[in-house]
C-alpha positions as semicolon CSV with decimal commas, in nm:
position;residue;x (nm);y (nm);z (nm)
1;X;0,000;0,000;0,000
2;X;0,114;0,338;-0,104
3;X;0,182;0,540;0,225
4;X;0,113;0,956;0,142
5;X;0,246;1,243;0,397
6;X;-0,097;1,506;0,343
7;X;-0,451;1,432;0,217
8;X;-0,556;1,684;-0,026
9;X;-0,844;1,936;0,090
10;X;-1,003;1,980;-0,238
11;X;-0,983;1,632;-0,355
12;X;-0,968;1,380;-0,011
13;X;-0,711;1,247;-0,201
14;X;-0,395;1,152;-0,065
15;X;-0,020;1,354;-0,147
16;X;0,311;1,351;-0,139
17;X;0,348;1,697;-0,341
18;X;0,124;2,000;-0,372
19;X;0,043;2,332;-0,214
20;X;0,050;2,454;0,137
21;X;-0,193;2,738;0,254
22;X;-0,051;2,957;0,521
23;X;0,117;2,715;0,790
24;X;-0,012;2,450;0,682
25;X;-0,373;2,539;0,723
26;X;-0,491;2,372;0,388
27;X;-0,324;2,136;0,120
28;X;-0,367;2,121;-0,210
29;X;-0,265;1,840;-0,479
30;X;-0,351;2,079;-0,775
31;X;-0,292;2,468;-0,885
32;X;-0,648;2,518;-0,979
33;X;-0,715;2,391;-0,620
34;X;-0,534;2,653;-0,461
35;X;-0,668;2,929;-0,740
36;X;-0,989;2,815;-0,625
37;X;-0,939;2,837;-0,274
38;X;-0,750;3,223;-0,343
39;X;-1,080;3,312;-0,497
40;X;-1,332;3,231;-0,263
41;X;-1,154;3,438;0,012
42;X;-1,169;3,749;-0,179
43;X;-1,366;3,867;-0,487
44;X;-1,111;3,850;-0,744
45;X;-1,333;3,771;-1,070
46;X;-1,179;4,006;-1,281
47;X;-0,845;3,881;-1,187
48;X;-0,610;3,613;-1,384
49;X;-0,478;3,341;-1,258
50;X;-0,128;3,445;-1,283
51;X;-0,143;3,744;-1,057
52;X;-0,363;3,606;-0,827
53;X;-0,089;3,311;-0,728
54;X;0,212;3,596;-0,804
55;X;0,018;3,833;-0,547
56;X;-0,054;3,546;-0,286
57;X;0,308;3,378;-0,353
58;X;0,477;3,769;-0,263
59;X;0,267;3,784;0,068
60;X;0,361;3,432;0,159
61;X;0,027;3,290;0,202
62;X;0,172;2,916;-0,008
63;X;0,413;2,746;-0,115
64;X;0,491;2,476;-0,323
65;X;0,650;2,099;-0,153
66;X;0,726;1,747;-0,224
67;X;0,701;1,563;0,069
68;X;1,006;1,271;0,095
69;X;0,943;1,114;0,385
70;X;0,594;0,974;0,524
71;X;0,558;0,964;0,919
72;X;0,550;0,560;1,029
73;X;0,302;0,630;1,306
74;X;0,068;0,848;1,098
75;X;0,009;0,860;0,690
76;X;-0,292;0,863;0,452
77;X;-0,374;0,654;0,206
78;X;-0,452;0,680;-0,147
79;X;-0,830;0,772;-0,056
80;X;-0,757;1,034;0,199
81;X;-0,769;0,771;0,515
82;X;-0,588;0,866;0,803
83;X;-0,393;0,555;0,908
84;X;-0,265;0,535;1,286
85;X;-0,050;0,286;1,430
């Protein structure tokens, strides 16, 4: 079974790369994820893509990770399941 460090907020699903929000907040497996997320907290219709992640990027609110390593005592699997041992 495929162990995975984060589940995914948008999709359940679970990662080993994607998008942090803020400290860790929210993660995100996909970039239209995270646009989507950037839009709903402020009314940015008229905005593109681009500079909304530029704009967010500059005031620190995500980054981009790969995680390498997957905690023994706690991981998700590929459906978002929070495994414990």
């Amino acid at each position: 079974m495929e162990k995975f460090a984060r589940r995914c907020d948008a999709t359940g699903k679970g990662i080993n790369e994607g998008y942090v929000f803020g400290d860790g907040e929210l993660y995100f497996s996909e970039e239209k994820h995270l646009i989507d997320h950037l839009r709903s907290r402020d009314s940015m219709d008229e905005l593109s893509n681009e500079f909304i992640l530029n704009e967010a990027y500059e005031q620190d609110l995500y980054y981009y990770t790969e995680w390498d390593e997957v905690d023994e005592d706690e991981w998700y699997d590929a459906d978002g399941n929070a495994i414990e041992i």
